[in-house]
N, C-alpha and C positions, 0 to 999 in steps of 0.2 A: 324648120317647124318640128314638133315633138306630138306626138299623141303621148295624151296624159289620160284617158279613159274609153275602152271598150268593152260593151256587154249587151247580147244579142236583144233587151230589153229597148226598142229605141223611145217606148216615152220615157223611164231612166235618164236615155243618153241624151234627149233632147229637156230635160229639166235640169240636169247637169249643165247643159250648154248656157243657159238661160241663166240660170246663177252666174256665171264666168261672164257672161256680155254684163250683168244688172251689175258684175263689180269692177267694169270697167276691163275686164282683160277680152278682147277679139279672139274671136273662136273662128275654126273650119270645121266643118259636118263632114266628115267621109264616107265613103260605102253604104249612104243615105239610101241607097236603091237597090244594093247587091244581094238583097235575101235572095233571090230565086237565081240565083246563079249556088246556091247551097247545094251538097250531092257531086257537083262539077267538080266545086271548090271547096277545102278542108271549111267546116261551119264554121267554127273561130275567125278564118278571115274575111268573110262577109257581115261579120259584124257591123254595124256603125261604132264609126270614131272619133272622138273629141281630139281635134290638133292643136295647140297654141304656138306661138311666135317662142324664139329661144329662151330671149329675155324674159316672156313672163310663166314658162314652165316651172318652177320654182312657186310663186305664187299662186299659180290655178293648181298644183299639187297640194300645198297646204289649203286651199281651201273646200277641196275635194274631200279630202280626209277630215275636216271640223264636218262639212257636209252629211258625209254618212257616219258620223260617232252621233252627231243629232238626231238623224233617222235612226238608230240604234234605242236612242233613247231621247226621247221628245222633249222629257221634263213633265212637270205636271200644266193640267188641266189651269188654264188663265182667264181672264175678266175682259172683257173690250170696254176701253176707258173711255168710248163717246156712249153705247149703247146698254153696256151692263152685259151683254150674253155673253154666255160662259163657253169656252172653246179649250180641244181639245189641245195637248202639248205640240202638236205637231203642226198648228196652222201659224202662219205669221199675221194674216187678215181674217177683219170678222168678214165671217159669210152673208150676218144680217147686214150690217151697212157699211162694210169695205174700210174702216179704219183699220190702220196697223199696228201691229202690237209691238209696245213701247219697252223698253228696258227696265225691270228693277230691280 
């Protein structure tokens, strides 16, 4: 196993995870519950931590890093092609009726 991302952020580290399961690669959560052992233990290693299988470190790396260059910059402002509402760069679903935003 590899850890491929930590940062004392865990909804971060838990929307991270969530992308890596939705693209098919199995994730382990670590240190899920270690915050209050913080002060005992240097804070950096209480963090939660995103682990994957050997084989797909490689994979959940690059998709980490597309990850957060999109969070960097969302893109512009889009249409939801069932409803018309207009949504911001950074959502993938409309918030009015849950369709998902389409490629163009």
């Amino acid at each position: 196993m590899k850890r491929v991302f930590s940062v004392e952020n865990r909804m971060l580290v838990e929307r991270y995870r969530q992308a890596l399961e939705d693209a098919g690669i199995p994730c382990q959560l670590r240190n899920e519950f270690l915050g209050g052992g913080a002060g005992e233990l240097p804070v950096n290693e209480v963090w939660p931590e995103i682990w994957v299988a050997d084989e797909d470190e490689q994979r959940a790396r690059t998709l980490l890093k597309e990850l957060k260059a999109r969070e960097a910059d969302p893109g512009p402002d889009w249409t939801c092609p069932r409803c018309g509402e207009t949504l911001g760069g950074q959502f993938d679903a409309c918030w009015n009726c849950g369709a998902l935003r389409t490629e163009e």
